[in-house]
Structure formats: C-alpha cells, structure tokens
Residue frames relative to the residue before (quaternion, step in Angstrom):
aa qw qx qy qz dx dy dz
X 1.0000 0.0000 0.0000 0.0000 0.00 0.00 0.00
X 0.6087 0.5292 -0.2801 0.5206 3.62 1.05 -0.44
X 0.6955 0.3898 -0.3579 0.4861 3.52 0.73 -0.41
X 0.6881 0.4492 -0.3116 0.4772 3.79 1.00 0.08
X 0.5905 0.4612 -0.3359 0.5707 3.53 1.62 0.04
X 0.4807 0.6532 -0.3790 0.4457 3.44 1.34 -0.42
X 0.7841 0.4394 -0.1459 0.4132 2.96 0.65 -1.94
X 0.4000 0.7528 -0.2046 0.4811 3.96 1.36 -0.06
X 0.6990 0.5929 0.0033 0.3998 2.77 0.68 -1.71
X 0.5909 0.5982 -0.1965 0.5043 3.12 1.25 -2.13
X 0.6799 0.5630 -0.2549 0.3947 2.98 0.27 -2.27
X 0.9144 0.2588 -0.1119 0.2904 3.34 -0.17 -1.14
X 0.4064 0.7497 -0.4101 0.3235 3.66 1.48 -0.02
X 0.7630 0.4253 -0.1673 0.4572 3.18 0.93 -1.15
X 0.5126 0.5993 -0.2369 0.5674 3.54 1.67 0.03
X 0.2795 -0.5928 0.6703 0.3481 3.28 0.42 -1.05
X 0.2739 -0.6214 0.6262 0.3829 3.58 -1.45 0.20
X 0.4752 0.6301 -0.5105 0.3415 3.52 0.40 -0.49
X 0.6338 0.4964 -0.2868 0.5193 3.71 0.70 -1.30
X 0.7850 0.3558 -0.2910 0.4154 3.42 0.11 -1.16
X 0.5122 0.6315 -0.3956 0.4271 3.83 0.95 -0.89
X 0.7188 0.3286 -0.2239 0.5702 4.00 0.72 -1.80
X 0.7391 0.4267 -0.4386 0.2814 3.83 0.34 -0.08
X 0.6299 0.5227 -0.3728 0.4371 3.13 1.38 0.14
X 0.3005 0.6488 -0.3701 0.5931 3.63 2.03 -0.41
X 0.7518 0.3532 -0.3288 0.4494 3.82 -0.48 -1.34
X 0.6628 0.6196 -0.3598 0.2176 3.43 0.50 -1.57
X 0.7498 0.2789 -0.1959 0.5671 3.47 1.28 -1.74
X 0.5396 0.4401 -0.5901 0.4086 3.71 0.15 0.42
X 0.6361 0.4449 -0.4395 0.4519 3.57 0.69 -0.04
X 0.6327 0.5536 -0.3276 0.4312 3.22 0.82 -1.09
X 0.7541 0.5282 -0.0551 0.3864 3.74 0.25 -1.52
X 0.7945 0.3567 -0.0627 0.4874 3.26 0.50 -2.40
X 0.8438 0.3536 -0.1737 0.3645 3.66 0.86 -0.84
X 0.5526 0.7386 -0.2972 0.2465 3.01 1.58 -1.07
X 0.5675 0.5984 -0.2580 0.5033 3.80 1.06 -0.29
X 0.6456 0.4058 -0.2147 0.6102 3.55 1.02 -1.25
X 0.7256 0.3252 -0.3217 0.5141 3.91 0.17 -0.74
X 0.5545 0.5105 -0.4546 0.4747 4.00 0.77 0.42
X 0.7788 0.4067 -0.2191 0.4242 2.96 0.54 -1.56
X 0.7172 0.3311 -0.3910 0.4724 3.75 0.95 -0.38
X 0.4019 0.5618 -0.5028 0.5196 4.03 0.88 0.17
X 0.7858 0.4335 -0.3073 0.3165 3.53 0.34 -1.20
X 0.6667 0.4884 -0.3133 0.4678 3.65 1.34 -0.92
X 0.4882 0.6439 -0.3484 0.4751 3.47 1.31 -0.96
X 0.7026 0.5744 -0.1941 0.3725 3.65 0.36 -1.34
X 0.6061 0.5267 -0.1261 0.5825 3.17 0.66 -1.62
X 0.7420 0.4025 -0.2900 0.4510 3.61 -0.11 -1.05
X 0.7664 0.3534 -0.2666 0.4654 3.71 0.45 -0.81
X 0.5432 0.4419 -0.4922 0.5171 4.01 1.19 -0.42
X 0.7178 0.5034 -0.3481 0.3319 3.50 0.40 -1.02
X 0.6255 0.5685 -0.3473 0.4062 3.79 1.36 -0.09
X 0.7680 0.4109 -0.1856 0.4549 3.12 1.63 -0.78
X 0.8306 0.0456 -0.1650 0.5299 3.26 1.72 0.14
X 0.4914 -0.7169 0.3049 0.3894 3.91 -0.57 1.17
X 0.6318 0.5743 -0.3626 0.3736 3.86 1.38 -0.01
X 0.7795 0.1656 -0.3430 0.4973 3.38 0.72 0.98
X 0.3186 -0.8080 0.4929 -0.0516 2.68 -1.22 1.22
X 0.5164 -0.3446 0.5934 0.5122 3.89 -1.70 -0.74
X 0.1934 -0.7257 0.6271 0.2066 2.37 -2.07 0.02
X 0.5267 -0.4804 0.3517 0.6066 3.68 -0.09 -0.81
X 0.8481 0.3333 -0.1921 0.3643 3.42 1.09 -0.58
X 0.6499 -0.5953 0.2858 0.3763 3.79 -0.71 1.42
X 0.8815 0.0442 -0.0955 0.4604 3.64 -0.82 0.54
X 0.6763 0.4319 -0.3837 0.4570 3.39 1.13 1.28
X 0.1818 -0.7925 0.5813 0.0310 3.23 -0.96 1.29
X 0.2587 -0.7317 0.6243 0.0886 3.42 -1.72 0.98
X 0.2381 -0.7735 0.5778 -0.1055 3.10 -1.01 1.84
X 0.0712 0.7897 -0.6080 0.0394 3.45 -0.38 1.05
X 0.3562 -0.8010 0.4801 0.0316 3.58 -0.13 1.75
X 0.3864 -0.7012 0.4118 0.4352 3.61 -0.36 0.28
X 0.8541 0.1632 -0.1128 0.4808 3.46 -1.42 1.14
X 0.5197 0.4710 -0.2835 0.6540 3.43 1.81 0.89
X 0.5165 -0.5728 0.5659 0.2913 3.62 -1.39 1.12
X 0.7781 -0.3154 0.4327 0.3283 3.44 -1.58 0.58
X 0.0059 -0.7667 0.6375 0.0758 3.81 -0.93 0.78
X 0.1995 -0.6910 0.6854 0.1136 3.64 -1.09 0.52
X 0.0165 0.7557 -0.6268 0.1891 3.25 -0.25 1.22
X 0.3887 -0.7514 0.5257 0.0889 3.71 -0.95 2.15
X 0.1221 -0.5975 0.7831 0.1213 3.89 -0.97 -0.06
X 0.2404 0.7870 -0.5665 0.0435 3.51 -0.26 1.57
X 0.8280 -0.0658 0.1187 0.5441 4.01 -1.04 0.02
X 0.7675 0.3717 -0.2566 0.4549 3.30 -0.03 -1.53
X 0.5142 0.6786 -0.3273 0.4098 4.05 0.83 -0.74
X 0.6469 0.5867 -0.2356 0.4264 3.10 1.09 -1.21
X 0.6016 -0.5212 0.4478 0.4072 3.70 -1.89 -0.02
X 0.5424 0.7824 -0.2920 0.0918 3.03 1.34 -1.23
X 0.7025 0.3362 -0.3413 0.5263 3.76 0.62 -0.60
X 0.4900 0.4426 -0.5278 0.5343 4.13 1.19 0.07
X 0.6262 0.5923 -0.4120 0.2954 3.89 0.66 -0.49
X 0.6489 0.5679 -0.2156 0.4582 3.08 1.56 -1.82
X 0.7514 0.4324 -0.2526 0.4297 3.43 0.65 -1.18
X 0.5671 0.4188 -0.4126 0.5769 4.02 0.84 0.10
X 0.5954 0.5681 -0.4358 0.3644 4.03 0.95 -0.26
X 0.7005 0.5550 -0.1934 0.4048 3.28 1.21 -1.46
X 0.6177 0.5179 -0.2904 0.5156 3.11 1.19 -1.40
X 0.7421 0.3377 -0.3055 0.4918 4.19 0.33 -0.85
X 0.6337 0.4936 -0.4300 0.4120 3.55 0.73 -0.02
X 0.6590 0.5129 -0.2437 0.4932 3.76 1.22 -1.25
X 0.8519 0.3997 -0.0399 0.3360 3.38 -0.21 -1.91
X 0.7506 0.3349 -0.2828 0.4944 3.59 0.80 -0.48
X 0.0839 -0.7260 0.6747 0.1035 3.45 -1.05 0.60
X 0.4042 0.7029 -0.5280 0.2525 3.21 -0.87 1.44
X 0.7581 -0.2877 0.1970 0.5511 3.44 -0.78 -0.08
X 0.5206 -0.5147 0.5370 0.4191 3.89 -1.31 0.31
X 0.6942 0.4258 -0.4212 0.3992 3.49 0.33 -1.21
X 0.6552 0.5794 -0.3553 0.3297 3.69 0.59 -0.71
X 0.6599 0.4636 -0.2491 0.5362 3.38 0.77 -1.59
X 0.7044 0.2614 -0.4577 0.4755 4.18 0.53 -0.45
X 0.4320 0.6222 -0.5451 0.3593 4.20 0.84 -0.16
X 0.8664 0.2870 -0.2132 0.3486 3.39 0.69 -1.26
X 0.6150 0.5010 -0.3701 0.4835 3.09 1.20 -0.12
X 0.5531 0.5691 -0.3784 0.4765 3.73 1.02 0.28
X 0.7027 0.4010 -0.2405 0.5363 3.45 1.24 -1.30
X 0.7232 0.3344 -0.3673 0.4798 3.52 0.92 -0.63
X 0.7913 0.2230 -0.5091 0.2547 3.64 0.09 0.58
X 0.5298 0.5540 -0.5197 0.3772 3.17 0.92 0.82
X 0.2582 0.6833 -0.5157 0.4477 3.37 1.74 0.37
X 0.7540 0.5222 -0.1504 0.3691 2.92 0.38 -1.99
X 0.5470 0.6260 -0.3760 0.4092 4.01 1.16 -1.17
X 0.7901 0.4637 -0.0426 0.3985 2.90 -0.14 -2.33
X 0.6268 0.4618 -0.4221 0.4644 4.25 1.43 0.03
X 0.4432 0.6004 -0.4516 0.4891 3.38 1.40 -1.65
X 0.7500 0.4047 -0.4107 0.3241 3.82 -0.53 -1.66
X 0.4700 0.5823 -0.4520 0.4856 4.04 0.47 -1.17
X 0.7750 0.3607 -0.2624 0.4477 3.69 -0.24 -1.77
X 0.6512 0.5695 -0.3629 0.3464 3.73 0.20 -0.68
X 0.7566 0.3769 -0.2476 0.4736 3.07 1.00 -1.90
X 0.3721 0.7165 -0.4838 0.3377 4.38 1.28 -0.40
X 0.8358 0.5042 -0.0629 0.2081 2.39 0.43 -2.13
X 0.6466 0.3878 -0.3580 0.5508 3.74 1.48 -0.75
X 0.6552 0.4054 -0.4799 0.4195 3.96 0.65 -0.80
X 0.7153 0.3118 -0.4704 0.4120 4.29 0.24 0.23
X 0.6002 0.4103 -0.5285 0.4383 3.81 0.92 0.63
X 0.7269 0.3857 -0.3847 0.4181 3.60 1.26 -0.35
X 0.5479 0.4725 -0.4605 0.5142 3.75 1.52 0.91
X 0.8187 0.3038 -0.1993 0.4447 3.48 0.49 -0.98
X 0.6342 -0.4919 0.4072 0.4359 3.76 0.96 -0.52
X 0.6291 -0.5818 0.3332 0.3933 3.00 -1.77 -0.08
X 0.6745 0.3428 -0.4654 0.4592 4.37 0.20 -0.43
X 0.4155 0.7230 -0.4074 0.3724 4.24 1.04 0.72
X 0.7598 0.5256 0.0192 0.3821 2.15 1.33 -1.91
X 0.6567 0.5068 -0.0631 0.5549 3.12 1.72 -0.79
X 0.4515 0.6279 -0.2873 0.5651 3.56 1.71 -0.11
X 0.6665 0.5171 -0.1794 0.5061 3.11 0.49 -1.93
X 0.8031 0.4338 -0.2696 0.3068 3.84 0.32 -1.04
X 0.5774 0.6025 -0.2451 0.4935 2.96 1.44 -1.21
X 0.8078 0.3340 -0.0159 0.4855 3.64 0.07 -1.48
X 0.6372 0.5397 -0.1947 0.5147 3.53 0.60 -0.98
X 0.5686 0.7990 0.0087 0.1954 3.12 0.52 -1.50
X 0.7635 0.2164 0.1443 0.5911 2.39 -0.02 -2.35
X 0.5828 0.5237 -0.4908 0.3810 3.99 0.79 -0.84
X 0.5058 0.6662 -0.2920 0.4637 3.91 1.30 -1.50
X 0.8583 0.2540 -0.1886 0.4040 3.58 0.14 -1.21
X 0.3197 0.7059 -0.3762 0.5078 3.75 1.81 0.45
X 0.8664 0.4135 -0.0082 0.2799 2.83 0.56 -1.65
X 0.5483 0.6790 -0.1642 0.4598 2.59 1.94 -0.83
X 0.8047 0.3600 -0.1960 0.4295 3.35 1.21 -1.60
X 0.5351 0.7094 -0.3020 0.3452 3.38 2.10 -0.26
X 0.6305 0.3960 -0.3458 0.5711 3.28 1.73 -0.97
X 0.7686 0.3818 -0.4584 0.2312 3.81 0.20 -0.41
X 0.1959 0.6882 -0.4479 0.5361 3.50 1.84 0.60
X 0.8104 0.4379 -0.1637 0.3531 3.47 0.33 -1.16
X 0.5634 0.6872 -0.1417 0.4362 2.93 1.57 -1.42
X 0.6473 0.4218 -0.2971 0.5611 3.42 1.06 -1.73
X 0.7549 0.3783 -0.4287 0.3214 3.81 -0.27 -1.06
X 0.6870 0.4033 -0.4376 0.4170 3.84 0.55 -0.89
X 0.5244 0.5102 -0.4656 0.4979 4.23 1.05 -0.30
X 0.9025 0.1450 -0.1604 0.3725 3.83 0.16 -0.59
X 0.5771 0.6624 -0.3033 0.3691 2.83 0.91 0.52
X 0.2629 0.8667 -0.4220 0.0400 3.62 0.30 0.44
X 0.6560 -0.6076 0.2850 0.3453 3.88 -0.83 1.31
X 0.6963 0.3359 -0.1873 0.6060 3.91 1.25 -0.22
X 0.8509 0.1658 -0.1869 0.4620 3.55 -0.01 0.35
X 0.8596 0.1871 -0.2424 0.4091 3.45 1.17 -0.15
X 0.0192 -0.8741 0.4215 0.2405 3.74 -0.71 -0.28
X 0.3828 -0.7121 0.4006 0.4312 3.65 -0.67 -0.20
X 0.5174 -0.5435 0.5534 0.3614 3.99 -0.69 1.35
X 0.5079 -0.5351 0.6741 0.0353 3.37 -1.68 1.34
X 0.2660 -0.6254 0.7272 0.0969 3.45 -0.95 1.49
C-alpha cells in the first residue's frame, strides 16, 4: 500500500495537489453538470443551420434529435448524444490548462477559453457536415462519414486545441510546462 501512495505522491508533487484536486472538480462539472446543456445546445444549433442549408433535415419534437429524409430513402432519426458533443474536448483542455501549465491565471483561463472554443465552434462544423451528407447521400453514408470522417475531425480538433492552449499560455519568460 505504500508503494502506491508513494507513486501518487510522485505524480502529483510536481503538480501541486491543489491543481490536480480543482482539475478534477472542473473536469466532472463539465463532464456531468454541463454535458447535457452543451449537447442539447450543439444539437439545436446544428440542426438549425443543416436545416438552412438543406430541406432534408429537419426538427423534431424531441431535444437532441434530428429527422433526415434522404432522397428515395425512409425517414431517418438521427440522435446528437454526449459523446457528439465538445464537452469531453472541453474537459480535457480544462485539466490539461489547470495541471501542466504554470503561468499566470489570466493566461491559463485566456487559453483555455480560446482553446475550447477552438474546439466548440469545430465540433459544430463536424455536426453540421455530418447531417447535410446523411440528408444527401443517405443513411450507411451517413454513418461512414461519422464514424471515420468524424472521429479523424474530432482527433484533430482536440489535438490542435491541445496545441492551441500551450502556445496561448505559455510564454518563454514567465511560463513553463511541469515535467512529467
């Protein structure tokens, strides 16, 4: 049992617990407290802007679900759930600017503001792609595009705003990044 409190310790010395204690606080209120509200408003956002650019998708009656009627294709019901969301790119740019960067507050929340609305304002792009080529091409298109497509987009997405945060708060005089 000592060699796993040791090893704890390590981890966190160079962190501070305090840092690591409030980044795990921030993490699950994103995760948990928000993760419903940043769906449901991605999902209406989405919807609203696919449905401007094309007459096959629509509202529904129900909150984070959109109806896609492809041409010469049955009626699709198509969810916008949790994982869809920015939120766990949100959580994972909180933890990382709370833990890893030592610098000014105002900095560390600059970059963690600019990098997850990096991260927001892509998720929406990918969302809004993703319903206007199931409500052109159908439904095993539509499901290609998300899967594969998708996911590479939402890689990339949280990889540059990873980047984003450290080159925003980070600066060669005044700041550094804490040695794993």
């Amino acid at each position: 049992m000592a060699g796993i409190a040791s090893k704890i310790k390590d981890t966190v010395s160079g962190v501070g617990l305090f840092r690591v204690v409030i980044a795990g606080i921030a993490a699950g209120v994103a995760l948990f407290g928000g993760s419903d509200l940043v769906r449901s408003l991605e999902a209406d956002w989405a919807i609203l802007v696919a449905s401007a650019f094309s007459d096959n998708v629509g509202v529904t009656d129900f909150p984070g679900r959109v109806q896609i009627t492809p041409p010469g294709e049955d009626l699709l019901l198509v969810n916008v759930t949790r994982t869809c969301s920015a939120i766990i790119g949100i959580a994972c740019i909180l933890v990382l600017g709370i833990t890893l960067i030592r610098s000014s507050l105002r900095k560390r929340l600059i970059a963690v503001g600019l990098a997850s609305a990096f991260i927001v304002v892509s998720n929406h792009i990918r969302l809004v792609l993703i319903l206007l080529v199931g409500g052109r091409f159908g439904a095993t298109t539509l499901i290609v595009v998300h899967d594969w497509v998708g996911t590479a987009l939402s890689v990339a997405t949280v990889s540059y705003g990873v980047i984003l945060l450290f080159r925003t708060a980070t600066d060669t005089d005044t700041a550094e990044v804490i040695p794993a």
